[in-house]
Residue, then its C-alpha position, 0 to 999 in steps of 0.5 A: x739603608x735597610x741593607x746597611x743596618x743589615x750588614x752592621x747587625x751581622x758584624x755586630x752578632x759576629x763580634x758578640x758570637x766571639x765575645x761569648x765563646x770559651x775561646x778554642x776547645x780545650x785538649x781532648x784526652x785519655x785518663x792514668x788510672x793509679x790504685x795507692x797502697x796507702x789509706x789517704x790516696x787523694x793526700x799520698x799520690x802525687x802526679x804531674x804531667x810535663x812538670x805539672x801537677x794535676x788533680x784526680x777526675x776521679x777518687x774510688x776507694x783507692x783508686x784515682x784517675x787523672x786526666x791527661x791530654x792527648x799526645x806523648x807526655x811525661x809523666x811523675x808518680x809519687x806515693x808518699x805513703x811509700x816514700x817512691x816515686x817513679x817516671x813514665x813515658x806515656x802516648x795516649x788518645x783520646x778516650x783511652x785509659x792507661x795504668x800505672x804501677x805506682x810501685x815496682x814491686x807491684x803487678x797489677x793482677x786481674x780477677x774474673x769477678x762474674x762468678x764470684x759476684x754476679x752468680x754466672x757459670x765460673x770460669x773454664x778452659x777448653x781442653x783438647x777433649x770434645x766439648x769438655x771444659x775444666x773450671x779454673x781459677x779466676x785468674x784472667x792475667x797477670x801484668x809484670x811489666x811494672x815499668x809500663x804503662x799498662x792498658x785498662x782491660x774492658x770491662x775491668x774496674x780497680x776498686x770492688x765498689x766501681x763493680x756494676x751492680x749487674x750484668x747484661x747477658x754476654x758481658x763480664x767483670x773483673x777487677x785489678x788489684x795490686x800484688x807483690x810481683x814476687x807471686x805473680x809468677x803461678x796463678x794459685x800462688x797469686x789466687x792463695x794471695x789474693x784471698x787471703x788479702x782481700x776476705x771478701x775475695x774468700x767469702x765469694x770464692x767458698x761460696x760459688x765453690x771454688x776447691x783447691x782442686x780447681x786447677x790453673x789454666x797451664x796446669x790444664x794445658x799440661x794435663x793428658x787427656x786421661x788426667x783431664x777427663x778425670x777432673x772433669x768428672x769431679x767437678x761435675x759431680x762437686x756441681x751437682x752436690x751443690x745445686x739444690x734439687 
């Protein structure tokens, strides 16, 4: 007897343990990130998966992130405040997070903010001269491929206020922001833009002390050895005027 109310309370929590399950686990993914170029993005993006629409997991100035399962999908982007809509082919897994250029005319353009935010050496490119390094612009790479979906790069955020409010030793920050992919050819014309876009971009670049001279990474790599030891004297000498005694 005792065995047989044993095996009936087993059956009976198994039947419970179904019971008060959620059922299979639900779809593991990755996120599309969309930066809109209007002023209400949770109203102005639209975006569907297979046909159907799904809501923002996330909502960041102008930023949004949208989940989506794992798997190949396809994907349509509105933006109402443009009146432009566009299709993608997406293959994603689980915990990776893809871009997506809501615009065809606007490339995603990623800035090198641990400078101008966080106080940390600028940033420089190696020369074929021995331990000599040039300060260039903060242009860290530019996305033309606006068809594609693009990959969020490390450590990079989409809106200034996503920013970690430090850094620990060794990482870094940038930030993605859409320009017109007519300027995304030259890294100083992109820089010129970005700054006059985004004010606070200037304010930050004027005040860790970012010249005109500061030149780009493929100007440097053009440069001869006499024109490159040269700069690096005038930013080394630019650096001591503005570190105080």
């Amino acid at each position: 007897m005792a065995l047989g109310l044993l095996a009936a309370a087993l059956v009976l929590w198994g039947l419970f343990a179904l019971s008060d399950s959620d059922g299979p686990p639900a779809p593991k993914g990755g996120l599309l990130h969309v930066v809109a170029t209007g002023p209400r993005p949770d109203r102005d993006i639209v975006l569907r998966v297979d046909d159907q629409p799904v809501a923002p997991v996330l909502h960041a100035d102008h930023h949004l992130a949208f989940p989506v399962p794992s798997g190949r999908h396809a994907v349509f982007l509105k933006d109402s405040s443009v009146d432009s809509s566009r299709d993608f082919e997406v293959d994603i897994r689980e915990g990776e997070a893809l871009v997506l250029s809501v615009h065809p005319d606007l490339c995603p353009v990623q800035i090198d903010m641990s400078a101008l935010t966080y106080g940390q050496p600028a940033r420089s490119t190696r020369t074929p001269l021995d331990g000599v390094y040039i300060r260039t612009l903060p242009v860290v790479d530019v996305f033309t491929q606006t068809e594609s979906p693009m990959w969020l790069p490390r450590g990079a955020v989409l809106s200034f206020n996503e920013l970690p409010d430090s850094l620990s030793p060794g990482s870094s920050a940038s930030i993605l922001i859409p320009l017109p992919c007519s300027m995304a050819q030259d890294d100083r014309a992109l820089w010129a833009e970005a700054r006059k876009r985004f004010p606070g971009l200037d304010d930050a670049a004027r005040r860790v002390g970012y010249t005109e001279a500061d030149p780009t990474r493929r100007e440097v790599a053009a440069m001869d050895e006499e024109r490159v030891f040269e700069l690096f004297k005038q930013q080394g000498a630019a650096l001591a005027r503005e570190t105080p005694p």
